[in-house]
Residue, then its C-alpha position, 0 to 999 in steps of 0.5 A: x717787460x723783463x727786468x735788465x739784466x748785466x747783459x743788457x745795459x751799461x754797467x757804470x763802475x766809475x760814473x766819471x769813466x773814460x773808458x768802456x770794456x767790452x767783456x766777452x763774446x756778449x760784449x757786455x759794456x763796463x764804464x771804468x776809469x782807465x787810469x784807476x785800472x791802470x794804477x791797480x795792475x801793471x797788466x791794464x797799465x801796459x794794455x791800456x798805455x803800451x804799445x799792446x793793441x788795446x792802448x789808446x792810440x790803438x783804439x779811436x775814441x769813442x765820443x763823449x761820455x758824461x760831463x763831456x769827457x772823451x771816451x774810448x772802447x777797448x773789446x776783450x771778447x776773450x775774458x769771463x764777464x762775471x770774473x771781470x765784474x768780480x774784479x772791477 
């Protein structure tokens, strides 16, 4: 059996994240925390809190993450997965 590759699982940035990225036309999933990105960078703060598509009201939640907290997706199949893993 192959070993896993970043395409093939979930990456956890933040083992308590509440939210998944799923980064680029492989949609491969990155478990982060929303309110760490959106403290880092005035572009996640307006995608995931304003009004843009993204944000949450915008997206449904997905379920329960670990330790019962409540998760959501937002899709970027536009952005390069390895810059993004480079940034997060």
């Amino acid at each position: 059996m192959a070993p896993k590759t970043i395409y093939d699982k979930l990456n956890i940035i933040s083992r308590n994240g509440d939210l998944v990225l799923l980064v680029g036309p492989r949609k491969v999933e990155f478990q982060v925390c929303s309110h760490t990105l959106a403290r880092s960078s005035r572009v996640f703060d307006r995608m995931l809190n304003g009004k843009l598509a993204e944000g949450r009201d915008a997206n449904k939640k997905t379920g329960e993450g670990e330790e019962g907290k409540s998760t959501w997706t937002v899709a970027l199949p536009d952005d390069d997965m390895r810059g993004m893993q480079l940034l997060l």
